[in-house]
C-alpha positions in Angstrom: -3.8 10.4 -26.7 -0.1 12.0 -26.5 1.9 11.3 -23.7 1.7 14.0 -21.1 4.6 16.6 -21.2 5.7 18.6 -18.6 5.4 22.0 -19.0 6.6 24.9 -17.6 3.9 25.1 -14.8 3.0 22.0 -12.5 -1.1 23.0 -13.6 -3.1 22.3 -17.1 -6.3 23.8 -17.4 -8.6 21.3 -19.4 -9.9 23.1 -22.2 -12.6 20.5 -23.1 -13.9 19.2 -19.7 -16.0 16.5 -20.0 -18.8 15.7 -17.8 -19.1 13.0 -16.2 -22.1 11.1 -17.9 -20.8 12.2 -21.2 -17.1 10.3 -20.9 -16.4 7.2 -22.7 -18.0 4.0 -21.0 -14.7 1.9 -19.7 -16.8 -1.2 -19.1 -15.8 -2.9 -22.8 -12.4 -2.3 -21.7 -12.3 -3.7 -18.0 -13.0 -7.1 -19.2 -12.9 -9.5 -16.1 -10.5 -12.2 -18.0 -8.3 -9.3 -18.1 -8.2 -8.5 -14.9 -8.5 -11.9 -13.7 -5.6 -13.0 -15.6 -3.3 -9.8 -14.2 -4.4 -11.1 -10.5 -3.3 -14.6 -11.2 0.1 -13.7 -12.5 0.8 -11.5 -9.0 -0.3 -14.2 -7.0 1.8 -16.6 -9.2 5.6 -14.2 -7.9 6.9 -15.3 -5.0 6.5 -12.7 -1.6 9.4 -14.9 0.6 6.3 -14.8 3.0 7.2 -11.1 3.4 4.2 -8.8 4.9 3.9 -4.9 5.5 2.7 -4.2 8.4 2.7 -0.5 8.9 5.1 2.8 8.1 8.4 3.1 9.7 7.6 6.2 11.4 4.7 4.1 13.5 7.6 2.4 15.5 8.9 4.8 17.7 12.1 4.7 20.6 9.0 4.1 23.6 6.8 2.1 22.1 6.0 -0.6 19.6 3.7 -2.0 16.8 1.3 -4.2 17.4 -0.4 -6.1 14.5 -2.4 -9.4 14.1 -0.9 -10.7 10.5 -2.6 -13.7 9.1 -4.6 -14.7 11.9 -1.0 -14.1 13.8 -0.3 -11.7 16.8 3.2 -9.4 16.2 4.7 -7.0 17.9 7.6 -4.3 16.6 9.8 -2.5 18.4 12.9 -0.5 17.8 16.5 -2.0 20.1 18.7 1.2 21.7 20.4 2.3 18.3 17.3 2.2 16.4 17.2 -1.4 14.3 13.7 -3.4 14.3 12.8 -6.2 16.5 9.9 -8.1 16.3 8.3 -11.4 17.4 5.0 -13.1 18.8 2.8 -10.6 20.4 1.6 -12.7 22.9 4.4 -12.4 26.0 5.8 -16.1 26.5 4.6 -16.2 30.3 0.9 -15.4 30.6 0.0 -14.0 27.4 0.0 -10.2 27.9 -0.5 -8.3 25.1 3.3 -6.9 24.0 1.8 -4.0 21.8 0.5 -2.6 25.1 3.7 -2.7 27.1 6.3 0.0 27.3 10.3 0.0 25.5 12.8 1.5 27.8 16.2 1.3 26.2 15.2 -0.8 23.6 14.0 -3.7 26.0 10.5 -4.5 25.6 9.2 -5.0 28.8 6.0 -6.3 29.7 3.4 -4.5 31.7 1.9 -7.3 33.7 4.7 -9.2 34.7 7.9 -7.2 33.7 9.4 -9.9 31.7 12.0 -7.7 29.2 13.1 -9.0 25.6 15.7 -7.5 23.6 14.9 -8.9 20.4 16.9 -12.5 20.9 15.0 -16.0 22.2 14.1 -15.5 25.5 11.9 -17.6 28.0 9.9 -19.4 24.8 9.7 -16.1 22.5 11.4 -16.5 19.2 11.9 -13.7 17.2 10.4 -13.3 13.8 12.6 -11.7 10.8 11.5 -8.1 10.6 13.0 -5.5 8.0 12.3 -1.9 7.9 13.1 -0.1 3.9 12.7 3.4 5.7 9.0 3.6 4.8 7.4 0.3 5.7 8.2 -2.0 8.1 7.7 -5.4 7.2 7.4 -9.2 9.2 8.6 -12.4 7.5 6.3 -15.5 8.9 7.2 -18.7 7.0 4.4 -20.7 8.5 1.6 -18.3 7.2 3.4 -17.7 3.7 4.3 -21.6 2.7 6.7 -20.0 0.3 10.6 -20.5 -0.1 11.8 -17.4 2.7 13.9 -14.6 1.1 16.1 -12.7 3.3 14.4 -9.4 2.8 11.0 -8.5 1.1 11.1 -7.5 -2.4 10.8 -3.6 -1.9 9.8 -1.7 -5.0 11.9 1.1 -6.6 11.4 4.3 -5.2 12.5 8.0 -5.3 15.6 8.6 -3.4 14.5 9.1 0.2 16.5 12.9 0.4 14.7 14.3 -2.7 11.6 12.8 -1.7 8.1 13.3 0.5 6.7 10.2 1.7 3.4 9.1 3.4 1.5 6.0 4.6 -2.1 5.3 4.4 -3.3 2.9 6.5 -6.8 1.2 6.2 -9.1 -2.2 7.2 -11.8 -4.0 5.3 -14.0 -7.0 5.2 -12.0 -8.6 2.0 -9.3 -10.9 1.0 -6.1 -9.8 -0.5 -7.1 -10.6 -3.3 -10.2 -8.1 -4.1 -7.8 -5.6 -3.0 -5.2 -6.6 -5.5 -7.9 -6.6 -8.3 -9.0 -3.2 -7.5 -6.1 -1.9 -8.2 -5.6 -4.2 -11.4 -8.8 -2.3 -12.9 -7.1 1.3 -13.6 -10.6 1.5 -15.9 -12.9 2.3 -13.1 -10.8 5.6 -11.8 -12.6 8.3 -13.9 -16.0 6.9 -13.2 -15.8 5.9 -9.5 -13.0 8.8 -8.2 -14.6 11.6 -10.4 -13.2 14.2 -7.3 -9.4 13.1 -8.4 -9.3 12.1 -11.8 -10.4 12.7 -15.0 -9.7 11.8 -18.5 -8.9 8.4 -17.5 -7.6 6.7 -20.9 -5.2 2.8 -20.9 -3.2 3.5 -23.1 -1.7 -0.2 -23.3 -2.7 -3.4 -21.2 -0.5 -6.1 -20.0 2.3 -6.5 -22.1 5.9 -7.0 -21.5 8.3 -8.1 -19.3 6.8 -5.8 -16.7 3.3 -6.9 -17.1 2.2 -3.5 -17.3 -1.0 -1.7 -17.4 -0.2 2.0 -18.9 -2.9 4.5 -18.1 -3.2 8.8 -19.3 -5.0 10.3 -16.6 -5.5 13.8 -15.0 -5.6 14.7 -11.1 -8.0 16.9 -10.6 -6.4 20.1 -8.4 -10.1 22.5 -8.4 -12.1 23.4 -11.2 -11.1 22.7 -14.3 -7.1 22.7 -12.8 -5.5 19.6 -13.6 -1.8 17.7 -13.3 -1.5 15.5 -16.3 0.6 12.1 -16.1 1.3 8.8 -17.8 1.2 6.0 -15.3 1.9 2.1 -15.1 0.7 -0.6 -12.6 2.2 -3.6 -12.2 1.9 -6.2 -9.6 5.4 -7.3 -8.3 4.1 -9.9 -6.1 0.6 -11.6 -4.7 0.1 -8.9 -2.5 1.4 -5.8 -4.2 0.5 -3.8 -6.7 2.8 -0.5 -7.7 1.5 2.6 -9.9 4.5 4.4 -10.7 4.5 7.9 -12.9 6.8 7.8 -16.1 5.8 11.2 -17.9 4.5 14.0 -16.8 5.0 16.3 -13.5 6.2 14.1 -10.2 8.1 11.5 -12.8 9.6 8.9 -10.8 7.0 9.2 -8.0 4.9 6.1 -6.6 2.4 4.5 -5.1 2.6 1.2 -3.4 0.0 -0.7 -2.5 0.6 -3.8 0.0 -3.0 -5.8 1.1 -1.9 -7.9 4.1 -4.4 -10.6 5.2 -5.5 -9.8 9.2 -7.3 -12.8 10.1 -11.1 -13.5 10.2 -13.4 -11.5 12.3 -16.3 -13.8 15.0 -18.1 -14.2 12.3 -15.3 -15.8 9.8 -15.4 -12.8 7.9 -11.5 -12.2 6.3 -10.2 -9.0 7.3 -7.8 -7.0 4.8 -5.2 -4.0 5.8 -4.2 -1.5 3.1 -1.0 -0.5 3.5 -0.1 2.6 0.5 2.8 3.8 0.8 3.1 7.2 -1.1 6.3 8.5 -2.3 6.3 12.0 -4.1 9.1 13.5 -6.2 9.9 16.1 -8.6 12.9 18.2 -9.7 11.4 21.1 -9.5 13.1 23.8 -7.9 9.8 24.5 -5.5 10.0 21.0 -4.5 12.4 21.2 -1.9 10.0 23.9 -0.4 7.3 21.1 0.1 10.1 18.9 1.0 10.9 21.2 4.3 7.2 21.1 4.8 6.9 17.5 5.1 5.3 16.9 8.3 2.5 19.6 7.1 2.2 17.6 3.8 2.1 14.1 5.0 -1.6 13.9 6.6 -2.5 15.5 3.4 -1.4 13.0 1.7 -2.6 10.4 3.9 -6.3 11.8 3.9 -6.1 12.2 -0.1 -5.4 8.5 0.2 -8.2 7.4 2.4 -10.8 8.9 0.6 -9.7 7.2 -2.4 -9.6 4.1 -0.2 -13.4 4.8 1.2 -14.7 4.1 -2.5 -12.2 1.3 -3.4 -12.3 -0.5 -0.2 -15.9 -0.7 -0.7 -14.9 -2.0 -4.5 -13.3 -4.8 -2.5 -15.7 -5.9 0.2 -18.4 -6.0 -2.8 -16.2 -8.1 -4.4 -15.8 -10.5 -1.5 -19.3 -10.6 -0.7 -20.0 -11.6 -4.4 -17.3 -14.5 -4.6 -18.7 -16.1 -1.5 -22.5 -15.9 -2.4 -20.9 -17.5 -6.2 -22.1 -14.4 -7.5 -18.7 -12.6 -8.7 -19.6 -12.0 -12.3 -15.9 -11.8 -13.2 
């Protein structure tokens, strides 16, 4: 298949649809060494025991961010001009749960007690490194990560924030990082499983290259028989990451980042997953500054596109799991 081209409408209209029995069966091609050996190469690049935690916009001036990350309680907050804190979510004198108390000023200051933290050791709390890229916000915990600590997570390339519309999907299974990481190392299954949003699903080129690239020719579906063609590539920057970025077609330059952060385990020692996608949309065309200055109309679109995508693949994942632990996993 050609690369797509950009033409002078965002739209195609597919002039042989195929239905969805009739397509090419993918399974040949998805061969579980494959995507086996994509998932061991992430896991092999080094995170600098960075996690995403949530978007940006999440932490607000009043108050803050509470996550458990790797069986660990944070908090997030943002100090009086605006920077990230963050730290144990536990409060040093009785435990309260920070995520539940009030900022004022940019002093966190817990609700049962009133102790107040700025973001500096105080009373037994220790700050964690936090860093926010303008999208995501992200914790650093050396003790959970085990690897050698970076100064600052290694945050994938993205459209320049002003000529961009960006959005964060946020979602929880019963998985391991892992089976979320494979998911999105098997771009074969998209045209089969997510027949509402794309079609004509074709990988072009497996993992080759520096880049470690899969390169994928696929449609999203609009209605009907309306389509936006697009080349794509995923590659996996790290254990927990996994970026699909556009390189031809309309919305060049725009990605998607998916980050699976490990929660913790549930009563029953079930591992609990977050999927934190961040979407970052671009184009240069002249109508795109329209949907620009309609951002805050356009971001829960986004973010609900995203979560039905992430209803079929989180339940990819969980199968998954439930397969590796019962030493079932075919792959």
């Amino acid at each position: 298949m050609d690369a797509p081209r950009r033409g002078r409408y965002p739209l195609s209209l597919r002039r042989r649809p195929v239905a969805w029995e009739r397509q090419r069966p993918t399974w040949r091609d998805a061969a579980p060494s494959v995507i086996a050996g994509a998932l061991e190469r992430a896991k092999a690049r080094p995170s600098g025991n960075w996690y995403a935690v949530g978007a940006s916009r999440q932490v607000g001036r009043d108050r803050p961010l509470g996550r458990t990350v790797a069986g660990t309680e944070v908090v997030l907050w943002r100090a009086a001009d605006g920077r990230l804190r963050g730290g144990p979510g536990a409060c040093p004198h009785l435990g309260a749960p920070l995520k539940d108390s009030p900022v004022r000023c940019g002093t966190l200051v817990c609700h049962w007690h009133g102790l107040a933290l700025d973001g500096g050791p105080f009373a037994g709390w220790e700050p964690y490194p936090v860093y926010d890229d303008g999208v995501l916000v992200w914790v650093r915990l050396d003790h959970a990560g085990g690897e050698e600590p970076l100064d600052r997570p290694r945050v994938p390339e993205r459209p320049h924030a002003a000529a961009a519309v960006a959005a964060v999907h946020t979602g929880v299974g019963y998985c391991e990082p892992d089976d979320v990481v494979a998911n999105r190392l098997d771009p074969w299954h998209g045209a089969w499983f997510h027949p509402y949003s794309f079609v004509d699903l074709t990988v072009t080129d497996g993992p080759a290259g520096p880049s470690d690239a899969f390169t994928v020719d696929v449609s999203f579906k609009v209605a009907g028989r309306l389509v936006v063609p697009v080349r794509a590539e995923f590659t996996a920057p790290g254990p927990r990451t996994v970026v699909m970025r556009i390189t031809e077609g309309e919305g060049a330059g725009s990605v998607v980042e998916t980050h699976a952060t490990p929660l913790g385990t549930d009563a029953s020692g079930r591992p609990r997953t977050a999927v934190v996608e961040a979407v970052v949309a671009a184009s240069d065309r002249p109508g795109f500054a329209v949907a620009r200055a309609a951002a805050p109309l356009l971001r829960p679109l986004m973010r609900a596109t995203a979560g039905r995508l992430w209803r079929d693949d989180m339940a990819y994942a969980e199968r998954r799991w439930e397969l590796r632990r019962a030493g079932r996993f075919p792959g």
